[in-house]
DORO-595088 format. One line per 3 residues: number of its first residue (from 1); their letters; for each residue x, y, z of N, C-alpha, C. Coordinates in steps of 0.02 Angstrom, whole numbers, plus 32768, in hexadecimal, padded with zeros to 4 digits. Atoms other than C-alpha are relative to their C-alpha. Layout:
REM residues N
NUM = a = X Y Z X Y Z X Y Z | ... $
//
This chain:
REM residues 261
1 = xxx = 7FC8 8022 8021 7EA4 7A68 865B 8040 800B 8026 | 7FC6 8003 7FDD 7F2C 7ABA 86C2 8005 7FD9 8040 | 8015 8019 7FC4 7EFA 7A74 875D 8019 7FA8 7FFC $
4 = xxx = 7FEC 803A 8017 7EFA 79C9 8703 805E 7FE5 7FF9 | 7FC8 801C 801C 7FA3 79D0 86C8 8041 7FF2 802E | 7FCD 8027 7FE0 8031 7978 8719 8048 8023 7FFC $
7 = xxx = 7FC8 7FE1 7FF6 80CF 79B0 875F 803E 8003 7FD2 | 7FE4 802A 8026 8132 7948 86FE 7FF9 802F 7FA9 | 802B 7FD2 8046 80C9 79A9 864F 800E 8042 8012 $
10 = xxx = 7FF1 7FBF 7FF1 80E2 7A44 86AE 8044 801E 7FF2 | 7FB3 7FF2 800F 819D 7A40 86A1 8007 800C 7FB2 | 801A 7FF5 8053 817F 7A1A 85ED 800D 8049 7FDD $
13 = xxx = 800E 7FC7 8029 811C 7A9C 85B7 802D 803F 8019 | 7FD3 7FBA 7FF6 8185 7B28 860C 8039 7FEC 7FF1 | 7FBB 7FFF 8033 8220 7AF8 85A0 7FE4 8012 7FBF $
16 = xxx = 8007 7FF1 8048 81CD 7B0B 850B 8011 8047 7FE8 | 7FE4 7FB0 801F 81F0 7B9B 8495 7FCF 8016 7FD1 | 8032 8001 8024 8177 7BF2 8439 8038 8028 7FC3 $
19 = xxx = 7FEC 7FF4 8038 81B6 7C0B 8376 7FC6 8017 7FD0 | 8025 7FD4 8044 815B 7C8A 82F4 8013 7FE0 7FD6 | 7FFB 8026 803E 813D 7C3E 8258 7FD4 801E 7FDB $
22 = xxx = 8018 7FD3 8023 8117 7C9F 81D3 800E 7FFF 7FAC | 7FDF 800E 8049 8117 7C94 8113 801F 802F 7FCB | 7FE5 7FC2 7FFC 8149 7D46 810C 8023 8036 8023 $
25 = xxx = 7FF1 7FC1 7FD7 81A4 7DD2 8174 8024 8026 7FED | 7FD6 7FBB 8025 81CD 7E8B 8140 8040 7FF7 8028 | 7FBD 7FF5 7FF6 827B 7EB3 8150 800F 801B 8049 $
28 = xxx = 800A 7FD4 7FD3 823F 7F33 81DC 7FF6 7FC7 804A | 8016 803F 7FD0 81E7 7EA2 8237 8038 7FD5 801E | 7FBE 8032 7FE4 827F 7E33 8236 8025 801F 8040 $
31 = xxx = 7FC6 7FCC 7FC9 82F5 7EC8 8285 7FCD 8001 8034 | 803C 8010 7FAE 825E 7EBD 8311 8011 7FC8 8035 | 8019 8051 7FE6 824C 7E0E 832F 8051 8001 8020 $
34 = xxx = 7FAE 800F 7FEE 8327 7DF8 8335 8005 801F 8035 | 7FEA 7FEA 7FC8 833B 7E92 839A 7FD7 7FF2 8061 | 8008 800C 7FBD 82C7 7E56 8437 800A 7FAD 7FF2 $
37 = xxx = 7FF4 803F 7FE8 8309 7DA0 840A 7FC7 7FD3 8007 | 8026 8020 8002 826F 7D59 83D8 8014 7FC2 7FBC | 7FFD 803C 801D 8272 7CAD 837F 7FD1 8004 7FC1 $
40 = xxx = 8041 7FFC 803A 8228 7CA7 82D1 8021 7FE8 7FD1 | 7FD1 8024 804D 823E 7C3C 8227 7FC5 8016 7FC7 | 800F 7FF8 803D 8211 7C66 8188 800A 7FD1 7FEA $
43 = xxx = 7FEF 8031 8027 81EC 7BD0 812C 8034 8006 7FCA | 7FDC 8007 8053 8274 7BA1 808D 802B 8049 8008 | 7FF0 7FD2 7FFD 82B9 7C46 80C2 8035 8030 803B $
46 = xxx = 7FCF 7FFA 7FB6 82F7 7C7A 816C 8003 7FDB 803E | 8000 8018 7FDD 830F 7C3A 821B 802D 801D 8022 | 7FD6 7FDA 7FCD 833D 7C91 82BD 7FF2 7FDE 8035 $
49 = xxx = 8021 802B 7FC3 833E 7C2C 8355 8049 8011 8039 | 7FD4 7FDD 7FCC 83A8 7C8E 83D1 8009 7FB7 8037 | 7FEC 801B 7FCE 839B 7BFC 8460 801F 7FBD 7FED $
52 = xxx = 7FD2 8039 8029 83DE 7B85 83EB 8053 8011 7FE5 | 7FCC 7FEB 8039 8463 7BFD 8398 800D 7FF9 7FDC | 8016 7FF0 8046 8416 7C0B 82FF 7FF3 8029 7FD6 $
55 = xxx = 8016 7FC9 7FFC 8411 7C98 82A5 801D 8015 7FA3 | 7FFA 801A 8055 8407 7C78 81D7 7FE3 8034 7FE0 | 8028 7FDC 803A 83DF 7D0E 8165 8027 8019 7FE2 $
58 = xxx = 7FE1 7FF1 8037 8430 7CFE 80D2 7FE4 800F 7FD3 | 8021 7FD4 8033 83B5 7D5B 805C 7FD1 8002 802A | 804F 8005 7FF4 8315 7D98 8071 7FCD 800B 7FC6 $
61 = xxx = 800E 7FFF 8053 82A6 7D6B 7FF1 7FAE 800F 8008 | 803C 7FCF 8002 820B 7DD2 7FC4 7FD7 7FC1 7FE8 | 803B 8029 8000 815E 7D63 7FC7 7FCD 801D 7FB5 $
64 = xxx = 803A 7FDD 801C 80F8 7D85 7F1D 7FB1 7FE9 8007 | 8024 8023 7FF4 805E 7D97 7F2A 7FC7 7FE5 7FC5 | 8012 8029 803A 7FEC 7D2C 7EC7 7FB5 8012 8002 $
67 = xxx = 8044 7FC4 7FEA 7F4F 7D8E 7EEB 7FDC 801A 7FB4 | 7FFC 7FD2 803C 7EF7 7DC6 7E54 7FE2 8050 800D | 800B 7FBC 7FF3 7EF6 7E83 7E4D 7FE9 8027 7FDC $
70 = xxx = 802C 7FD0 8005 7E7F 7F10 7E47 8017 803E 7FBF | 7FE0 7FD5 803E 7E78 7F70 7DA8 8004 8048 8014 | 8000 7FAC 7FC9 7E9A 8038 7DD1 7FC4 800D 8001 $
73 = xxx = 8050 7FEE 7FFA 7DE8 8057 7DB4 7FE1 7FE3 8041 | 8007 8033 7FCB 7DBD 7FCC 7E38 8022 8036 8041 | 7FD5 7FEF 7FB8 7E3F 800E 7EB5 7FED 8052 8008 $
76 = xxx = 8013 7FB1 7FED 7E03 80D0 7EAE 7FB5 7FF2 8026 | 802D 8004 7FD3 7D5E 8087 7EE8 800E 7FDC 803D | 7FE9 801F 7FBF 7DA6 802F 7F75 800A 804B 801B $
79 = xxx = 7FE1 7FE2 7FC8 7E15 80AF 7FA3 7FBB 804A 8003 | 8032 7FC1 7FF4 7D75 813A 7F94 7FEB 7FF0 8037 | 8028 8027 7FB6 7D0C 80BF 8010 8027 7FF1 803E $
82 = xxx = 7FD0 7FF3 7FBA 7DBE 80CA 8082 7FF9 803A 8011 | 8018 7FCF 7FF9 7DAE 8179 8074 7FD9 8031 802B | 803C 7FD9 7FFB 7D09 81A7 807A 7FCC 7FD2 8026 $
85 = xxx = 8037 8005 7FE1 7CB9 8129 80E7 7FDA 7FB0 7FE4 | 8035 803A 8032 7C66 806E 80C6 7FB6 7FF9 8012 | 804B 7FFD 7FE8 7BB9 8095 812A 7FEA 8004 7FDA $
88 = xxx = 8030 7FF5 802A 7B63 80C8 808B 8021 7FC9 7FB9 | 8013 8022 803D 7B34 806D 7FD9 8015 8022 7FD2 | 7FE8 7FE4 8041 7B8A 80AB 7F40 7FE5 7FEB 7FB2 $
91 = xxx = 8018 8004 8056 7B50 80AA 7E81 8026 800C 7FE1 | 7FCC 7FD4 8040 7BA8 80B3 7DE5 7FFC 803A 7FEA | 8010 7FAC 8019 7B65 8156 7DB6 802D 802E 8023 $
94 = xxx = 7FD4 7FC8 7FEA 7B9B 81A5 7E44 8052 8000 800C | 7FAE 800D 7FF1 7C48 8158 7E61 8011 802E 7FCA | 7FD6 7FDE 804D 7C63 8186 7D92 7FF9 8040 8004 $
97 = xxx = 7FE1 7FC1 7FF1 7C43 8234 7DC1 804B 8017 800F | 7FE2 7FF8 7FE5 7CA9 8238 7E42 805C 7FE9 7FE4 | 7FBA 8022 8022 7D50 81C2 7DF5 801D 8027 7FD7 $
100 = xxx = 7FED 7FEF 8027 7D3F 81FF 7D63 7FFF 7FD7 7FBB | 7FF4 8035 803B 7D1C 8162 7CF0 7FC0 7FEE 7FF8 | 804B 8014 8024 7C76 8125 7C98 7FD6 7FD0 803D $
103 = xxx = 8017 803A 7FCE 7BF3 80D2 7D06 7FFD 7FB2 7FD2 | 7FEC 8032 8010 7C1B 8048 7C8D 8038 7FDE 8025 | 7FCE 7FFF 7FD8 7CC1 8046 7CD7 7FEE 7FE6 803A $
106 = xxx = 7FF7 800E 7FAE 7C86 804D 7D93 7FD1 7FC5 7FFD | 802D 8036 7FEC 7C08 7FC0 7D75 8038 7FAE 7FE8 | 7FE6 8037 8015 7C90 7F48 7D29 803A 7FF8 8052 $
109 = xxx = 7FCB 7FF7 7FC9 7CFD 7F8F 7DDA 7FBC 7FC6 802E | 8040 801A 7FD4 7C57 7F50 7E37 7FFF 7FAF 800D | 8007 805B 8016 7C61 7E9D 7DE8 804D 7FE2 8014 $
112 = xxx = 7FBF 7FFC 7FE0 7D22 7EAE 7E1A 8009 7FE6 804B | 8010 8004 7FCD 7CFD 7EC6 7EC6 7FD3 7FC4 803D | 8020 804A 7FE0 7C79 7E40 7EDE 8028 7FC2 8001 $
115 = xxx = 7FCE 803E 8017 7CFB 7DB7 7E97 8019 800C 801F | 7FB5 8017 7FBE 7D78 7DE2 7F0B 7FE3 7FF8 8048 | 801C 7FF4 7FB8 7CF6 7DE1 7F9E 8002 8043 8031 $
118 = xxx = 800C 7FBA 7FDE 7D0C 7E9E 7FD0 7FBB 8029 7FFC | 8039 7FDD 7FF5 7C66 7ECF 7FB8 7FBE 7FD3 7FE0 | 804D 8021 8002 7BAB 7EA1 7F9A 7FE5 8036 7FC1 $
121 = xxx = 8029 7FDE 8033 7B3D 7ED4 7F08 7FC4 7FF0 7FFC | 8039 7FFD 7FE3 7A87 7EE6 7F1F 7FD9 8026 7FC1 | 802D 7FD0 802D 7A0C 7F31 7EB2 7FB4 801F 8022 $
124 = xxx = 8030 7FD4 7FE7 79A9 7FC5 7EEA 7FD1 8026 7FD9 | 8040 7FDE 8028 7913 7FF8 7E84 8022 7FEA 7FBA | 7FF7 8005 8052 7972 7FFA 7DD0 8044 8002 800E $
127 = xxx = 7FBC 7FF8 8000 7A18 801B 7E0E 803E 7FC5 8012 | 7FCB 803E 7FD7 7AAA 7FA4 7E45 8011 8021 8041 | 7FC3 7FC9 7FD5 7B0B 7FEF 7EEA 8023 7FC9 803A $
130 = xxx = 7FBA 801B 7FD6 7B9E 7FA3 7F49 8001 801E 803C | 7FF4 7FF4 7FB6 7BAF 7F96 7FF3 804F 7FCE 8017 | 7FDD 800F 7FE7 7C33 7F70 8056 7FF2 7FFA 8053 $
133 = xxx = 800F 8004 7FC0 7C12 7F0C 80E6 8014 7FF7 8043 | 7FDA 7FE4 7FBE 7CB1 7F3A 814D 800B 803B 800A | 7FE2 7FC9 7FEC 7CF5 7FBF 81B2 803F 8006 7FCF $
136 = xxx = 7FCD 7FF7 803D 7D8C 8023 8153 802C 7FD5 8007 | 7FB9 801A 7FF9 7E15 7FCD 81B7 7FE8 7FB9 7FEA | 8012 8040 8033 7DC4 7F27 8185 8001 7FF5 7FCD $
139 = xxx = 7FFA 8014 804B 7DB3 7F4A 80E6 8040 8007 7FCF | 7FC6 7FFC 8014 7E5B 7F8C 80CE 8028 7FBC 8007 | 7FE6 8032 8009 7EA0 7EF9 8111 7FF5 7FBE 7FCB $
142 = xxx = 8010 802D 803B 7E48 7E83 80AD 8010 8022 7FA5 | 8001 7FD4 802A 7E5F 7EF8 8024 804F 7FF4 7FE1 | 7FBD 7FE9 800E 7F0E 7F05 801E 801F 7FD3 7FD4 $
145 = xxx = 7FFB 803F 8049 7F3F 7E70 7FAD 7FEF 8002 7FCB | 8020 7FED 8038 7EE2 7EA7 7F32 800D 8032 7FE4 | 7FF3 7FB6 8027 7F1C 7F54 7F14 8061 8001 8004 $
148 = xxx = 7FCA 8007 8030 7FBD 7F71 7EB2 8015 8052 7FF8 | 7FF5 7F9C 8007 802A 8024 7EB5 7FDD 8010 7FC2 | 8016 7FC9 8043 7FEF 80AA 7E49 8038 8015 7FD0 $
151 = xxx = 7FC6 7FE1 8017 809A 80C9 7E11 8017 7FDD 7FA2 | 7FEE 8027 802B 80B3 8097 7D51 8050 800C 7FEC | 7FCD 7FF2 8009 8149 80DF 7D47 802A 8045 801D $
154 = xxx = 7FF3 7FD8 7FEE 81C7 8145 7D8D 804B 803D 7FCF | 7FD6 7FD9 8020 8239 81DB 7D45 8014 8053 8001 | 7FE8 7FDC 7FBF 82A6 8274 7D73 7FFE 8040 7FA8 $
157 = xxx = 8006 7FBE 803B 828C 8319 7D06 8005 803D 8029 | 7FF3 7FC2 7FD7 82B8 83D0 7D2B 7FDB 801D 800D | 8038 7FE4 7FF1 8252 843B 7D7B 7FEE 8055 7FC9 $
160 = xxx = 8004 7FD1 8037 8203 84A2 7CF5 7FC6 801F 800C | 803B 7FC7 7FE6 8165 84F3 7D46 8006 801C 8024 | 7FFC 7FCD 7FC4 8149 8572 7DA7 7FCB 7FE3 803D $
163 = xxx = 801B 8035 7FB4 80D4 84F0 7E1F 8026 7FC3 7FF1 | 7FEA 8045 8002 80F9 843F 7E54 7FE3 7FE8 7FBA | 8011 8021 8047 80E1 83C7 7DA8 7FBB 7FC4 8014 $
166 = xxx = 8049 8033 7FEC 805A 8364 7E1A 800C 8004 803B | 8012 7FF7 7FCB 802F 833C 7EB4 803A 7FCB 8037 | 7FB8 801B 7FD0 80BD 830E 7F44 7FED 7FBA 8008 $
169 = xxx = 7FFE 8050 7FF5 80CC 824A 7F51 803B 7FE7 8015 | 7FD3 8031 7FDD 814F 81C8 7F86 800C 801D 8038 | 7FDE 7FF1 7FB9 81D7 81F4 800C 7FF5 804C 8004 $
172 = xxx = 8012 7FDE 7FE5 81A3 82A2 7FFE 7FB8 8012 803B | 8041 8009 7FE9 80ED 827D 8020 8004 7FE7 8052 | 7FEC 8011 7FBC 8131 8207 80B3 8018 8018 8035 $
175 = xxx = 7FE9 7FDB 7FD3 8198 828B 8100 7FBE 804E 800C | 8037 7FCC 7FFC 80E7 82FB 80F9 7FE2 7FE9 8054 | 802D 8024 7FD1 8099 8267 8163 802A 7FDD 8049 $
178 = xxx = 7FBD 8001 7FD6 8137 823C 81DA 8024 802E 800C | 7FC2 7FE2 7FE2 81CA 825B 8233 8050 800A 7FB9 | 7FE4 8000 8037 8220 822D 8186 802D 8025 7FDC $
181 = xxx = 7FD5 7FBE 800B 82AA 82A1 8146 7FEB 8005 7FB7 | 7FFC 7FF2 803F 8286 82F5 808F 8024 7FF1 7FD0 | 7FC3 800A 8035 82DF 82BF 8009 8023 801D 7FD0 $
184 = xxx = 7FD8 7FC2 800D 8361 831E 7FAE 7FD5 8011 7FC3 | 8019 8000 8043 82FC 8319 7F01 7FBD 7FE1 8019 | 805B 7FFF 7FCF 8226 8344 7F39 7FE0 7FB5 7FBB $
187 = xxx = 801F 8029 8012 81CB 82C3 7EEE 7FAB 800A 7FF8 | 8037 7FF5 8005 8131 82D4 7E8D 7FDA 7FC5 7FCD | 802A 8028 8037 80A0 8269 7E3B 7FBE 8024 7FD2 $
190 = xxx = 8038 8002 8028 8022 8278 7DA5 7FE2 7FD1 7FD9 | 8000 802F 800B 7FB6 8226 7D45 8014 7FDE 7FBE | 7FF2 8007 8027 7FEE 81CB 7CBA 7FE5 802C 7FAB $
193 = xxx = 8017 7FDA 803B 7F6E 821E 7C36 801C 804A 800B | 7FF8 7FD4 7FF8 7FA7 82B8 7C73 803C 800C 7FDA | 7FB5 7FFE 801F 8067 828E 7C59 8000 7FFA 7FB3 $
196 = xxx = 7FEF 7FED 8051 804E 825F 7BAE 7FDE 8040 7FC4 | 8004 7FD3 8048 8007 830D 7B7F 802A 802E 8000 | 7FCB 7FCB 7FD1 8095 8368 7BD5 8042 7FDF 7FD9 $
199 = xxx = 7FC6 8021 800A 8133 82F5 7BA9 800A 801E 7FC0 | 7FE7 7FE2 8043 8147 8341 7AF1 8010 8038 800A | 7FEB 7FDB 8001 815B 83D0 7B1A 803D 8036 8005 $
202 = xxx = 7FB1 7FE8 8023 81D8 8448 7AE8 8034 801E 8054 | 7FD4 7FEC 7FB4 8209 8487 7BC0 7FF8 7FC9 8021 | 7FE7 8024 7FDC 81F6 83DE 7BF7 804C 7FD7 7FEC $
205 = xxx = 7FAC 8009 7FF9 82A2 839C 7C11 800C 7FA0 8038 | 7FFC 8029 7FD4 82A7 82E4 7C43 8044 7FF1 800A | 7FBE 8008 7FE7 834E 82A2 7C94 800B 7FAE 7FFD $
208 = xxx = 8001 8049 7FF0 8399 81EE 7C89 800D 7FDF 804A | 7FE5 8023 7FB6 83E4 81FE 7D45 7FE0 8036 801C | 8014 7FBB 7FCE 83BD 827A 7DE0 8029 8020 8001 $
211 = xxx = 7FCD 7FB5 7FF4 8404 8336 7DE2 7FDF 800D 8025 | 800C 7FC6 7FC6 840C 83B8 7E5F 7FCA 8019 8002 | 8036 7FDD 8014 8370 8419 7E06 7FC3 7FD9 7FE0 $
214 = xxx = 8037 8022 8017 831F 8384 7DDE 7FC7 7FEC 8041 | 802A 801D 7FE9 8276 8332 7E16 7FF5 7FD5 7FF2 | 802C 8049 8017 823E 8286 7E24 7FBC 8003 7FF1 $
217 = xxx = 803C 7FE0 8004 8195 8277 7DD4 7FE3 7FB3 8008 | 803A 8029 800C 811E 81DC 7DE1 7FCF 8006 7FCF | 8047 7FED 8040 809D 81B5 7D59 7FC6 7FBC 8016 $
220 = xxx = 8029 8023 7FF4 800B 816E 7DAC 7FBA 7FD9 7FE4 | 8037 8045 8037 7F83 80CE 7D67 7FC0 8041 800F | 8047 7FD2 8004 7EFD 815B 7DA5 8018 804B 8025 $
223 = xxx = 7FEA 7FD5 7FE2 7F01 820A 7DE4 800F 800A 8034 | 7FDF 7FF3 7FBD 7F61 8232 7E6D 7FC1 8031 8035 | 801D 7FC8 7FD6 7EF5 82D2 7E8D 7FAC 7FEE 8013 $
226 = xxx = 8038 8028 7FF4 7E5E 825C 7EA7 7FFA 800F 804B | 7FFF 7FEC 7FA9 7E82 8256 7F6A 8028 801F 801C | 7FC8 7FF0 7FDF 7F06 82C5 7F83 7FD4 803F 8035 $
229 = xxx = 800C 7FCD 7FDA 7F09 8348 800D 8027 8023 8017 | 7FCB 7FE1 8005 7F57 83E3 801C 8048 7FE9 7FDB | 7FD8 8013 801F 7FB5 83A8 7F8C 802C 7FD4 8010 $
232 = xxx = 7FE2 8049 7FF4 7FEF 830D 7FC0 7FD8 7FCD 8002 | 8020 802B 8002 7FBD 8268 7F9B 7FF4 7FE3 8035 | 802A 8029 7FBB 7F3C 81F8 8015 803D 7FDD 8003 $
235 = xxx = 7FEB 800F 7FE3 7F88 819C 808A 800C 7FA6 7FE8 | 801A 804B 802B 7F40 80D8 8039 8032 8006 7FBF | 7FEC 8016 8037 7F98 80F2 7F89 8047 8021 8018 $
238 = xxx = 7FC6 7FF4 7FF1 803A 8144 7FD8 802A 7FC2 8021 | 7FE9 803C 7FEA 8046 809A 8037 8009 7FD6 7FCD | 7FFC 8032 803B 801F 803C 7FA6 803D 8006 7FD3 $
241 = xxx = 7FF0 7FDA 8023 808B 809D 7F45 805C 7FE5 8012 | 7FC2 7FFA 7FD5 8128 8085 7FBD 8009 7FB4 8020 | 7FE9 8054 7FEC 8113 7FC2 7FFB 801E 7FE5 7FF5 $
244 = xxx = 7FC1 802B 8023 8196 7F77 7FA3 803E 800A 8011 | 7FC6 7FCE 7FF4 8214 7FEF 7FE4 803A 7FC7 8047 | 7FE4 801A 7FC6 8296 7F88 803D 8036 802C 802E $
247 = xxx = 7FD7 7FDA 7FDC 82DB 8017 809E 7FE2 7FFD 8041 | 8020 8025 7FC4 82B7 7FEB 8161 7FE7 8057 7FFB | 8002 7FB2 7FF3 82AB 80B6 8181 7FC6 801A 7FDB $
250 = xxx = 8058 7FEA 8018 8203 80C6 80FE 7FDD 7FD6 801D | 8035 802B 7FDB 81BA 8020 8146 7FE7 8014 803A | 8013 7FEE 7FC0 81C8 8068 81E0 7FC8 8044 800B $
253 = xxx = 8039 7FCB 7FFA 8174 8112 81B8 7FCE 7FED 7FDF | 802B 8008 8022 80F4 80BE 8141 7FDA 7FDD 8039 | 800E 8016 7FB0 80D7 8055 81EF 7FDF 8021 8023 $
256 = xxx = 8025 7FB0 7FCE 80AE 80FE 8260 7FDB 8017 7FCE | 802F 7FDD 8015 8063 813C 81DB 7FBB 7FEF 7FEB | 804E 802E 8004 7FC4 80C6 81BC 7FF5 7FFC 8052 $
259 = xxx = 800A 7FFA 7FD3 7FD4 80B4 8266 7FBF 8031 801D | 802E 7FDF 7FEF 7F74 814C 827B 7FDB 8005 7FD7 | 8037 800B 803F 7EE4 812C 81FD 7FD8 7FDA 8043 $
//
């Protein structure tokens, strides 16, 4: 084809400009693309065209997504099979050990899973068992649309034990897994059943704003201490957890930090 093409076409094509087009780009991404002066439009949304002297971003407006999403039950078996590995066949029995929820439960996660196309269900002698027939980073990617933070809510109370109140999450968790600086007030998550057998009580002390001696706490859709390590939450629901965050400075360590996964 090159050989074919005419001098005349040759001039052409080496004027052209190549323009990214995209129906999304993180905040992080943008400050990328601008600072080496790459060309890119965001449909209905932005438009940077440096060789034109164009350079339009007057909001940036967050993409929802329209995805239907994974119930927490669902998403603990994902993130186990990120975990722990998709080479092998899983059962409800043993997942519900392991989770923590009825193999009623993990067989309705099962039927979850097939509908969204993340996994296969097979029947082996009497049993059901789910496979997953990508690698992790495959399946994370495809995955990721579907899973939804753990975070149902967040809120800042004094520190009234003599240990952490759960297990380190958000920007502390991030500055575990990064270059990330700590944040002045540690940040911890649990899981929701937990919080509501704790919150009445007569030394917890919740706060409407952040103090000096306070802690942020998270109250997570499932247990935190499911995949944590060395008391900090996995790496999968800390992302999840933190995606929304339009601060370029977490995108960027949530960035390096999957990175190495």
């Amino acid at each position: 084809y090159t050989g074919c093409r005419s001098s005349a076409a040759s001039d052409v094509y080496k004027r052209q400009e190549i323009i990214y087009v995209h129906p999304k780009v993180s905040s992080y991404n943008r400050k990328r693309l601008i600072e080496h002066k790459l060309p890119f439009v965001v449909p209905g949304n932005q438009m940077y065209l440096p060789f034109l002297g164009i350079d339009l971003r007057e909001h940036f407006k967050k993409i929802r997504n329209t995805n239907p999403q994974c119930s927490p039950s669902t998403q603990t078996v994902v993130l186990y099979a990120l975990l722990h590995g998709t080479e092998n066949g899983f059962t409800p029995k043993t997942l519900a050990k392991f989770l923590g929820y009825t193999p009623m439960t993990m067989t309705r996660a099962f039927d979850e899973l097939q509908a969204a196309g993340l996994g296969e269900i097979a029947m082996e002698g009497r049993e059901r068992v789910l496979r997953f027939e990508r690698n992790r980073k495959k399946l994370w990617e495809m995955a990721r649309k579907f899973l939804r933070t753990p975070v149902k809510k967040r809120l800042w109370i004094k520190k009234f034990f003599d240990k952490p109140p759960g297990v380190k999450a958000g920007l502390t968790a991030l500055a575990q897994y990064s270059a990330l600086a700590e944040p002045a007030n540690p940040v911890f998550a649990m899981a929701g059943k937990k919080w509501k057998k704790i919150k009445n009580r007569t030394d917890v002390l919740e706060l409407t704003i952040a103090e000096p001696e306070a802690c942020e706490l998270e109250i997570w859709s499932y247990s935190p201490r499911l995949f944590a390590s060395d008391d900090t939450v996995d790496r999968f629901s800390l992302y999840l957890s933190l995606q929304a965050s339009d601060d370029e400075r977490v995108e960027s360590a949530l960035e390096k930090m999957m990175e190495k996964i």
